[in-house]
MARMAR-36685 format. One record per atom (N, C-alpha, C): atom name; residue number from 1; x, y, z. Coordinates in steps of 0.001 Angstrom, whole numbers. Atoms other than C-alpha are relative to their C-alpha. Layout:
  site  pos     east    north       up
    CA  NUM        X        Y        Z
...
end
This chain:
  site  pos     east    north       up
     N    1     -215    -1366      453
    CA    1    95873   106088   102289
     C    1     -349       66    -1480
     N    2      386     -360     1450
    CA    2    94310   107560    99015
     C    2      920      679     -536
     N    3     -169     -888     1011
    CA    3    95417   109517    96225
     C    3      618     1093      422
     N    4      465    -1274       72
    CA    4    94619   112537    97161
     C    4      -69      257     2040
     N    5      615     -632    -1632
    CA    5    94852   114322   100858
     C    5     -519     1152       96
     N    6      619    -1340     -294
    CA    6    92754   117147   102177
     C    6     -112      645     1531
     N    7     -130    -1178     -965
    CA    7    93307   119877   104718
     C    7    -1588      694       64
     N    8     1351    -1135      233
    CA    8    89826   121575   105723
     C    8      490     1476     -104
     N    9      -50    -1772     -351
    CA    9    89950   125789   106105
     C    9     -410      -47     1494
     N   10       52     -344    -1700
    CA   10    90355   126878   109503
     C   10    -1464      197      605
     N   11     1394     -375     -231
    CA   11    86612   128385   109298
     C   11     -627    -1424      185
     N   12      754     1638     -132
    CA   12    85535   124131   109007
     C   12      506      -38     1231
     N   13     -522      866     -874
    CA   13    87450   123281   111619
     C   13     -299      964     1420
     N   14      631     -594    -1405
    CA   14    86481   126322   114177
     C   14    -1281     -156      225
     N   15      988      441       27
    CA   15    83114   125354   113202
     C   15     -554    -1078      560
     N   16       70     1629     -899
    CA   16    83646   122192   114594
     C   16     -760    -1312     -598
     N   17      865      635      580
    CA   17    82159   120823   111178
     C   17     1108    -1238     -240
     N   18    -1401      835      679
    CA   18    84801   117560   111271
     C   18     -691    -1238    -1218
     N   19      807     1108     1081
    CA   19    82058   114784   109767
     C   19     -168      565    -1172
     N   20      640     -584     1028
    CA   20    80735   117235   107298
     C   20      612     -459    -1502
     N   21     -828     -320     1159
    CA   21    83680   117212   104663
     C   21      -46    -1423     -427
     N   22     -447     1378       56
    CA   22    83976   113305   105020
     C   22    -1353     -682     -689
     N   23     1519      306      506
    CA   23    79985   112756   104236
     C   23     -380      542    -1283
     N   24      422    -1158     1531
    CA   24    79737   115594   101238
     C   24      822     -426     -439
     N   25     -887      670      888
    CA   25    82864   114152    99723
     C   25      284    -1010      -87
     N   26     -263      903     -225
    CA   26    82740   111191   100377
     C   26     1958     -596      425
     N   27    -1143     -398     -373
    CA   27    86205   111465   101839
     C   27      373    -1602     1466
     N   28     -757      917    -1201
    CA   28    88191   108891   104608
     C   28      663      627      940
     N   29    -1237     -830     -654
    CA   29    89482   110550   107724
     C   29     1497    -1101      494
     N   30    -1214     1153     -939
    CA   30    92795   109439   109053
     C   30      172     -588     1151
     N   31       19      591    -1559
    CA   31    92093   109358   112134
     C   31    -1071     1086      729
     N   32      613     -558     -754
    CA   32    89707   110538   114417
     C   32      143     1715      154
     N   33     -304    -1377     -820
    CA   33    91329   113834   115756
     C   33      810      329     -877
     N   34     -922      158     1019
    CA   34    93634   113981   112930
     C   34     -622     1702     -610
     N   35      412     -874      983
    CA   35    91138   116486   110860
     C   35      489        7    -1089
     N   36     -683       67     1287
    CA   36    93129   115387   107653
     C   36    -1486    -1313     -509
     N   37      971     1021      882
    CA   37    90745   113184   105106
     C   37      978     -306    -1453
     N   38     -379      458      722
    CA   38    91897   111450   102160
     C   38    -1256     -757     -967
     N   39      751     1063      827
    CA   39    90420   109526    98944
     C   39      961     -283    -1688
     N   40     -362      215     1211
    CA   40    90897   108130    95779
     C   40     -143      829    -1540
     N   41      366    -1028      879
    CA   41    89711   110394    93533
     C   41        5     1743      677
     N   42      445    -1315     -576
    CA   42    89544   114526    93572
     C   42    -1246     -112      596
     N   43     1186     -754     -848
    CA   43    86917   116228    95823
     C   43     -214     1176     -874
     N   44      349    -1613      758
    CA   44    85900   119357    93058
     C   44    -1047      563     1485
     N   45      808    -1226     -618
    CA   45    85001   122301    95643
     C   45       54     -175     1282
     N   46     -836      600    -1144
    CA   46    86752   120840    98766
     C   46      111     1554      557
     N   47      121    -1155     -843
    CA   47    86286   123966   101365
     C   47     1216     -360      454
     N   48    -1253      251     -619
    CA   48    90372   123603   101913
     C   48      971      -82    -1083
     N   49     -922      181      853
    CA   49    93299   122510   100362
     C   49      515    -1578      -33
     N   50     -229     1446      829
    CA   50    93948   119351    98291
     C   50     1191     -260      222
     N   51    -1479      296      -25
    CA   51    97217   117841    98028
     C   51     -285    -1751     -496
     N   52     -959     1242      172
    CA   52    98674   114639    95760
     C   52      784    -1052     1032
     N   53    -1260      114    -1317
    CA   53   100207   112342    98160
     C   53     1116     -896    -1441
     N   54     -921      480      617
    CA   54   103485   111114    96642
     C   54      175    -1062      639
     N   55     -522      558     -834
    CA   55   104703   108995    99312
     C   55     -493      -46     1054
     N   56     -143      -49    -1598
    CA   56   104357   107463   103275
     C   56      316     -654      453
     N   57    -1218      504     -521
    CA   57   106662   106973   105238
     C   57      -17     -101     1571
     N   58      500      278    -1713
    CA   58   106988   105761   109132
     C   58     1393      751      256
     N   59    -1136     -951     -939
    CA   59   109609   107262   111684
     C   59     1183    -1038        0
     N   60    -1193      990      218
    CA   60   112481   104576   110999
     C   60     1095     1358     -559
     N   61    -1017     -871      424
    CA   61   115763   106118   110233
     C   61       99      198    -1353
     N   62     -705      473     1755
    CA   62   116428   104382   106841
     C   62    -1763      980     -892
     N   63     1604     -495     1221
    CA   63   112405   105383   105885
     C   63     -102     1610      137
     N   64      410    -1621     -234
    CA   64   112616   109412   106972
     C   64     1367      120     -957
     N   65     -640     -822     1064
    CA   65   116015   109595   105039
     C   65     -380     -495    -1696
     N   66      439      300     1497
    CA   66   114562   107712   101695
     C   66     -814     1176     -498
     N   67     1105    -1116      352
    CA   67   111749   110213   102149
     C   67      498     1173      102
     N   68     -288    -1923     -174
    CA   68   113710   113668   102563
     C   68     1147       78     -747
     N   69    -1390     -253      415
    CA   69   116548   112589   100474
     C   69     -264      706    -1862
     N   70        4    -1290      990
    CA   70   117133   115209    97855
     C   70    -1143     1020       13
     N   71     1252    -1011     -484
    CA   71   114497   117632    99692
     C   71     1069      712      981
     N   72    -1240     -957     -607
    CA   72   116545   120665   100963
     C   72    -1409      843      988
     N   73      544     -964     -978
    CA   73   113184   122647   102122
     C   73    -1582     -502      -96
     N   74     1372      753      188
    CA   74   109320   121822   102624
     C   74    -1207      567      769
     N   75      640    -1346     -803
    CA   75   106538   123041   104214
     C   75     -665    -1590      552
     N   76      696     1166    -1129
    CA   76   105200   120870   107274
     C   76     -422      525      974
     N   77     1050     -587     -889
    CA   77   102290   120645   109114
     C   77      127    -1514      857
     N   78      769     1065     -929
    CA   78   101114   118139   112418
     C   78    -1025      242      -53
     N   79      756      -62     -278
    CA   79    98474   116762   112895
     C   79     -650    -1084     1026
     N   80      643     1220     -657
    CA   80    97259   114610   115687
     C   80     1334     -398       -8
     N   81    -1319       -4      265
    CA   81   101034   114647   116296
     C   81      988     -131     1106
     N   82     -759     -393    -1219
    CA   82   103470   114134   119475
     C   82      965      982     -131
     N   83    -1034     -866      268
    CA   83   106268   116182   117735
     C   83     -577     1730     -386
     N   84       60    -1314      327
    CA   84   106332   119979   117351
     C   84      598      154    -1825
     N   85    -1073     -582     1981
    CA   85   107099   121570   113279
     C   85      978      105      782
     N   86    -1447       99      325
    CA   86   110126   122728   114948
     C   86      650     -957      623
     N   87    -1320     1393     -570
    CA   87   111524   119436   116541
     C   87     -553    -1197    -1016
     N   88       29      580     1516
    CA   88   110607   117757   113230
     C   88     1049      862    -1119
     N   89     -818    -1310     1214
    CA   89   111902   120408   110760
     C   89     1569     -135      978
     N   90    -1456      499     -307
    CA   90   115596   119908   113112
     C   90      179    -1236     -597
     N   91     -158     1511      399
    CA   91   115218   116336   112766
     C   91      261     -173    -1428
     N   92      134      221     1836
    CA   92   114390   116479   109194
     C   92     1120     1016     -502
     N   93    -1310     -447      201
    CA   93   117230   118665   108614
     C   93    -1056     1289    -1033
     N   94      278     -567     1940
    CA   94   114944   120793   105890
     C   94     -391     1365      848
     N   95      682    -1213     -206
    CA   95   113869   124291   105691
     C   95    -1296      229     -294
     N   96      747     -172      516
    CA   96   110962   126115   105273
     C   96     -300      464    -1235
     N   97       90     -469     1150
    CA   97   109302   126220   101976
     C   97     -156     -725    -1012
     N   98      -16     1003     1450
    CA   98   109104   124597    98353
     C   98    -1300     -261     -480
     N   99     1044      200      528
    CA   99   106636   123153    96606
     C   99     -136    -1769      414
     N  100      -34     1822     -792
    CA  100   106852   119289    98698
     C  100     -968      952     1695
     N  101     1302     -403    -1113
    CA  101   104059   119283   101890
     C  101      595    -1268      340
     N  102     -305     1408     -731
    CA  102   105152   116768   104637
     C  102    -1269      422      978
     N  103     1787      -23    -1513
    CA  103   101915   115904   107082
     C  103     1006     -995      726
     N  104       32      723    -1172
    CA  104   102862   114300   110397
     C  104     -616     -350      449
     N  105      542      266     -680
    CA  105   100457   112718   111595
     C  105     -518    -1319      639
     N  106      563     1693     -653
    CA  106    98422   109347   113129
     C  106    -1007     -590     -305
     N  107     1104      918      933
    CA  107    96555   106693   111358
     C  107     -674     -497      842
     N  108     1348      339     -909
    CA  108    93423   105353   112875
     C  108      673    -1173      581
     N  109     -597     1470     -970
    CA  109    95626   102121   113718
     C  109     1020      896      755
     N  110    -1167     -447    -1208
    CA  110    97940   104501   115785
     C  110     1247       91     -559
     N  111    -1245     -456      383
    CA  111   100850   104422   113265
     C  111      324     1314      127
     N  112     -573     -957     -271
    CA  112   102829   107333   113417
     C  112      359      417    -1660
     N  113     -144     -257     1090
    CA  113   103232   108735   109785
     C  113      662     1553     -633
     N  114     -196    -1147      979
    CA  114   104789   111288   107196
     C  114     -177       70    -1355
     N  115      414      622      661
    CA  115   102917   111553   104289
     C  115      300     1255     -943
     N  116     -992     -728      900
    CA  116   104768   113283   101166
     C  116    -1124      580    -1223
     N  117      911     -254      913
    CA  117   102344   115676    99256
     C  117      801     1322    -1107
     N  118     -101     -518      539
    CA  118   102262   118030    96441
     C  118    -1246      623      -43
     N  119     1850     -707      450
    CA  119    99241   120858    95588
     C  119     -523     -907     -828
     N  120      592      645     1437
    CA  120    96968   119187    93558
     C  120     -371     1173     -579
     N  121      776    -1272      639
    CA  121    95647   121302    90839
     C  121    -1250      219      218
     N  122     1350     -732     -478
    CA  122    92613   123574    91555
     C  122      129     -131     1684
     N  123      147     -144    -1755
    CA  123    93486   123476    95379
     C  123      -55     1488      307
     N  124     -336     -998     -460
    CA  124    92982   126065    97348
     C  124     1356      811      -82
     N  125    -1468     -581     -419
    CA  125    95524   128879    97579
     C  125       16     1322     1208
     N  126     -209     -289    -1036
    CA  126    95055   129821   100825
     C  126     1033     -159      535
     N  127    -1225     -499     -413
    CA  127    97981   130917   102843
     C  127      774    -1383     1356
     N  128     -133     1205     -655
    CA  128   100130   128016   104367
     C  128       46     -259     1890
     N  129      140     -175    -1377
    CA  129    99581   127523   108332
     C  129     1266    -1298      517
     N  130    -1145     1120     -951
    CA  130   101862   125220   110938
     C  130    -1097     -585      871
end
């Protein structure tokens, strides 16, 4: 996991452009079906939304409360995901909202992941989806 994670825009992804973003930005996907990419450095002009990762964390008890502890609300997305937002968001006890981004999703080795972001600056500010 890099730096830096990236969300395409819905318009990439109905497009069905998934290589595109990963080749022009030189970008890493997470996984196949995932549609999330990552790298070490920004992407300037990333057709989506950027995001810092802070943290990632696996589905263990002790590792989901290290990661949500003193996080009251958050905004979370799946991706490539067995769980639903809302039978996560119970689990996770949190509300919607804030300025913390939890991704759910599955690493090309099949881990199971939650990966703790923030906007990066200059990201998109397109409107947040589930």
């Amino acid at each position: 996991m890099g730096s830096y994670l990236y969300e395409p825009n819905a318009s990439l992804l109905k497009a069905g452009a998934f290589r595109s973003p990963a080749v022009r930005f030189r970008l890493s996907k997470l996984h196949p079906n995932s549609h999330l990419y990552t790298s070490d450095r920004p992407a300037e002009g990333f057709p989506g939304r950027a995001f810092t990762v802070e943290a990632v964390s696996g589905f263990g008890k002790r590792e989901l409360k290290a990661l949500t502890d003193g996080i009251g609300q958050a905004n979370l997305t799946v991706r490539n995901f067995p769980s639903t937002v809302a039978e996560l968001r119970r689990r996770l006890k949190l509300r919607e909202g804030g300025d913390i981004y939890l991704f759910a999703t599955t690493l090309a080795d099949g881990r199971k992941v939650i990966v703790k972001c923030k906007k990066a600056p200059n990201s998109s500010d397109e409107t947040d989806r589930q």
